[in-house]
C-alpha positions as CSV (number, residue, x, y, z in Angstrom):
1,X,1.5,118.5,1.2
2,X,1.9,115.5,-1.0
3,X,1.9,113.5,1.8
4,X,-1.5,114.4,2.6
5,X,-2.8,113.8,-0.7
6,X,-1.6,110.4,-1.1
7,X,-2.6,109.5,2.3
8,X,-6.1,111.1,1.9
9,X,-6.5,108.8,-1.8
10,X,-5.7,105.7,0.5
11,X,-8.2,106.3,3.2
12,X,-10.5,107.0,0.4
13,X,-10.2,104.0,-1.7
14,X,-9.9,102.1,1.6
15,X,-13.3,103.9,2.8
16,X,-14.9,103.3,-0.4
17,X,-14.1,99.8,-2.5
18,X,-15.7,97.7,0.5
19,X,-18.8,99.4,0.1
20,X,-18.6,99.4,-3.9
21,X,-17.8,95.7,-3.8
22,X,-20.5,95.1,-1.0
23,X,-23.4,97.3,-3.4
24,X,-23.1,95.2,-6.1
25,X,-24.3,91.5,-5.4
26,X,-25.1,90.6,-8.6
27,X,-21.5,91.5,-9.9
28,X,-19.9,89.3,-6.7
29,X,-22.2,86.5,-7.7
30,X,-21.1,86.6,-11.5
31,X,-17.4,86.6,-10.6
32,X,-17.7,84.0,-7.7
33,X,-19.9,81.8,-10.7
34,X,-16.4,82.7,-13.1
35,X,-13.8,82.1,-10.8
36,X,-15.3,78.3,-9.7
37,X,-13.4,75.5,-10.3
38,X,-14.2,73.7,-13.7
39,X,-14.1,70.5,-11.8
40,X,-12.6,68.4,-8.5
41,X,-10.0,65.7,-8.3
42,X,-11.0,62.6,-6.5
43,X,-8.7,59.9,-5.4
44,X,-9.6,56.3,-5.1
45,X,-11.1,55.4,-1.7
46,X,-12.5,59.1,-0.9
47,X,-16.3,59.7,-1.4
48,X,-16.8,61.8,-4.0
49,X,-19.9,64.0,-5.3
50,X,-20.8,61.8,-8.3
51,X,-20.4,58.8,-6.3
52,X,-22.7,60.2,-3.6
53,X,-25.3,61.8,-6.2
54,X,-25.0,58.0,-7.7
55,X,-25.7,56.2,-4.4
56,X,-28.9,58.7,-3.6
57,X,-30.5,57.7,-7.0
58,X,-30.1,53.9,-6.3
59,X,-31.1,54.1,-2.8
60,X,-34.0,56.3,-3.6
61,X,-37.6,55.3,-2.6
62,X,-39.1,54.9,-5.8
63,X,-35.7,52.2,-6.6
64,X,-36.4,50.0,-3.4
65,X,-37.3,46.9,-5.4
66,X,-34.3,44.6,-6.7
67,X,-35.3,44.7,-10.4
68,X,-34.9,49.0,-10.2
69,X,-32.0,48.9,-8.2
70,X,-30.0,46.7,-10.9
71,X,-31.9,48.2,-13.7
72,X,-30.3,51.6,-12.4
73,X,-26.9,49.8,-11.5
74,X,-27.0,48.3,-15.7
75,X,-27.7,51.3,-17.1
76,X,-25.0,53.0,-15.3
77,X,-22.5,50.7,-17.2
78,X,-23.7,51.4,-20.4
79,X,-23.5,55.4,-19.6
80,X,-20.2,54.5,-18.3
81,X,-19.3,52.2,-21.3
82,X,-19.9,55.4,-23.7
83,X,-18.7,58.0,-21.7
84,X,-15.3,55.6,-21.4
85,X,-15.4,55.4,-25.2
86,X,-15.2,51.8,-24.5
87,X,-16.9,51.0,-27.9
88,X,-13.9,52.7,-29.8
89,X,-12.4,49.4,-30.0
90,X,-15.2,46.7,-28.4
91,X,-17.9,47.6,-31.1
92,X,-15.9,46.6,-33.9
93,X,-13.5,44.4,-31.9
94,X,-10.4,46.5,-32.8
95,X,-6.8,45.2,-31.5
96,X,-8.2,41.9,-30.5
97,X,-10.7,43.4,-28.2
98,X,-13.9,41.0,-27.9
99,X,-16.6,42.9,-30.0
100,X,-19.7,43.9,-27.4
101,X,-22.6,41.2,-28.4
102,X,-20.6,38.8,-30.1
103,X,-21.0,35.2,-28.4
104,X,-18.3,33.6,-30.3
105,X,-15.5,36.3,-29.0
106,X,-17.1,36.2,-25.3
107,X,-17.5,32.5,-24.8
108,X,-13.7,31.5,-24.0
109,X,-13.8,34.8,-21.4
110,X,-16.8,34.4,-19.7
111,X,-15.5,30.7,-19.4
112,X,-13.2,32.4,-17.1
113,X,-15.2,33.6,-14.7
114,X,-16.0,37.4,-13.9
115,X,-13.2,37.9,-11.4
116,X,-11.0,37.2,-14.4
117,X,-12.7,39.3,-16.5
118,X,-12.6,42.1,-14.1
119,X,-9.0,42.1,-13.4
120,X,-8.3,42.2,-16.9
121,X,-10.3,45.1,-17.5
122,X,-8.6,46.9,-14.2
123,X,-5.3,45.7,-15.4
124,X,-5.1,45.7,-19.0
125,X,-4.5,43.0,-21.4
126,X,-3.4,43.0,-24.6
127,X,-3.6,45.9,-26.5
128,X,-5.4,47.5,-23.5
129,X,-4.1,49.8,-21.0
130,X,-5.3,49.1,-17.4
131,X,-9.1,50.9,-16.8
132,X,-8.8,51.3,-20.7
133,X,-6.9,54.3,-20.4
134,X,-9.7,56.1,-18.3
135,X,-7.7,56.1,-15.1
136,X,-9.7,58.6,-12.9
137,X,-12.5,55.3,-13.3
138,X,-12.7,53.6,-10.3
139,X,-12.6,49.6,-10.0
140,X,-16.7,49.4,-9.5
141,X,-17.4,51.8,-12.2
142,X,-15.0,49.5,-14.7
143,X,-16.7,46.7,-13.1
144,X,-20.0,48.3,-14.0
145,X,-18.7,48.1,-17.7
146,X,-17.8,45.4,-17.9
147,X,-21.3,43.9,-16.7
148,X,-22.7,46.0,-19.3
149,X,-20.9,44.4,-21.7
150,X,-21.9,41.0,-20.1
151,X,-25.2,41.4,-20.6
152,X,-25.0,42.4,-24.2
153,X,-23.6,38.6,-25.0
154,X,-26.3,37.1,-22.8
C-alpha cells in the first residue's frame, strides 16, 4: 500500500511540474534573465561581441567618410584610456610615466617612433606592467590608447 502511494506522488509531480513550469513564462523568463552569465571570456585572436558591435559602428553608413571613421577610432582611445584607468599615473605623470599633454615628457618618445611606443605600452616599461595591467586589452585597443595619448601632445 505504500508503494502505491509513493509511486502515485511521483507520477503526479512528474505529471504536473512540466505543466507548472510551462504556465508560467514570465517566471522562466525572470530566472533565465538571473541565471545569465554576468559576462564572457574572450581570448586574443577570437572575435568577440564588443569587437563586433565596435566594427559595426565604424563601418556604419553614416561613418563612410575618413574624418568619421578616425573621429570614431580617436575617441574610442580616449573611452579606452579612462576605462583602463590609464590617467591614474599619465595625468600627473606618476612613476615616471610621461604626463598625457605634456610636450617636454613626450618629445624624446615620439622621437622613437610609434612602433616603439607601442611595444612599450604592450610590453611594459619601467614602472609599468605590460597592457598597463589591463591584460584582457587587446594590442589594437592599447594601440588605440596610446594614439589618444598621441594626440593630446600634438
Amino acid at each position: 500500500m505504500n508503494f502505491k502511494r509513493v509511486l502515485g506522488g511521483m507520477v503526479a509531480l512528474g505529471l504536473f511540474t512540466p505543466m507548472a513550469l510551462a504556465g508560467d513564462a514570465a517566471e522562466l523568463e525572470a530566472l533565465s534573465e538571473r541565471l545569465a552569465p554576468v559576462g564572457k571570456l574572450c581570448l586574443e585572436g577570437q572575435e568577440c561581441e564588443r569587437h563586433v558591435a565596435q566594427q559595426a559602428t565604424l563601418e556604419a553608413p553614416g561613418n563612410a567618410e575618413a574624418g568619421q571613421v578616425e573621429e570614431a577610432a580617436e575617441s574610442e582611445g580616449e573611452v579606452l584610456y579612462a576605462k583602463a584607468s590609464c590617467g591614474a599615473c599619465h595625468a600627473a605623470g606618476i612613476a615616471g610615466a610621461p604626463a598625457t599633454g605634456d610636450r617636454n615628457a613626450w618629445t624624446a618618445r615620439l622621437a622613437k617612433g610609434d612602433a616603439t611606443l607601442y611595444a612599450s605600452a604592450i610590453n611594459g616599461l619601467g614602472a609599468m606592467p605590460p597592457k598597463g595591467g589591463r591584460f584582457n586589452f587587446s594590442d589594437d585597443e592599447i594601440k588605440a590608447i596610446v594614439d589618444y595619448m598621441i594626440s593630446e601632445v600634438e
